[in-house]
N, C-alpha and C positions, 0 to 999 in steps of 0.2 A: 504494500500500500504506500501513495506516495502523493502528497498533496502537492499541487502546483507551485506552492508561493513555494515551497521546500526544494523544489528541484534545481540541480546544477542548471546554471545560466553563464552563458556564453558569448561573450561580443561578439555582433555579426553588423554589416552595414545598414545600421541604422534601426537596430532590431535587436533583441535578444534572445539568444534560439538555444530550448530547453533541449537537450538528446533524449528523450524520454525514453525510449526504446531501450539504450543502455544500462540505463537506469532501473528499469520496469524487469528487465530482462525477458522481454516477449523476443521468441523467434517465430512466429508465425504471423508476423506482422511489423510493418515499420508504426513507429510513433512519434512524433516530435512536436514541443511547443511554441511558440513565436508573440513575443509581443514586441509591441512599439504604439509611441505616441502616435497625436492625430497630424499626419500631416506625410508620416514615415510611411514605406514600405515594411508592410507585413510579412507580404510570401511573395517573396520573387517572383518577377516572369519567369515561364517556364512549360515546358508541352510534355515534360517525361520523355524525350525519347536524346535528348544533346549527352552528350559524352558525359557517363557518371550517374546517368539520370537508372531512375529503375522500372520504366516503360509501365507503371502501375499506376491504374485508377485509386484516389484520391478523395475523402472524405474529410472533409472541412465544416471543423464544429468551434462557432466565435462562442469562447467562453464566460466574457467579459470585455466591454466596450460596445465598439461599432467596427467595421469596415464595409469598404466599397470594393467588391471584387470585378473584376472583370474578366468574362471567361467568351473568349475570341472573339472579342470586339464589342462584347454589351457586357454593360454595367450592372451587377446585382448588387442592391444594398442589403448586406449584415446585421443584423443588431444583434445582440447576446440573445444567445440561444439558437441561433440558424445554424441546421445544417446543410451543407453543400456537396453534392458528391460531382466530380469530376472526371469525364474518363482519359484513358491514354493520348495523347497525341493530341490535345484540348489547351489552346495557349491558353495560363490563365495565370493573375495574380492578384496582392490586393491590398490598398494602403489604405492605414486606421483613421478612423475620422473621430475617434476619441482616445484620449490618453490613457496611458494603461491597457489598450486592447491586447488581448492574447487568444490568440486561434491554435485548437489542437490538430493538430494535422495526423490522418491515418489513411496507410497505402501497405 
């Protein structure tokens, strides 16, 4: 068991990106957490398929805050508690439109 505010956080640009997965020690699954203020970049662009990437559909749960996602070219607004699932090859990302936002990301 492992509460959020508790977990290793990690400088990332302009974000703070939780390894949850490490943590948690799931292997049938990746996990990771991500916050940032209103204004930052949440979750990266990204389609899952660029060098490194793990070509996996993507489940996007705002835990706290807001974001604005954008998934290939339209905008979805977030508020705590939306989940979003995304699949493979899906450009998508999403910057917080409130302080403290944190999105759990699971693929």
């Amino acid at each position: 068991m492992l509460h959020i505010d508790d977990a290793e956080r990690i400088v990332g640009d302009g974000h703070w990106w939780r390894p949850l997965r490490k943590q948690l020690g799931t292997t049938g699954f990746g996990v990771n957490g991500y916050t940032s203020d209103a204004g930052d970049q949440v979750i990266e662009t990204h389609d899952e398929r660029s060098f490194g990437a793990a070509g996996h559909e993507e489940l996007y749960v705002v835990i706290f805050g807001a974001a604005t996602f954008t998934v290939d070219g339209d905008e979805v607004a977030a508020p705590t508690g939306t989940l979003l699932v995304v699949p493979p090859g899906t450009q998508r990302g999403a910057t917080a439109t409130e302080d403290g936002t944190t999105v759990l990301v699971i693929g």
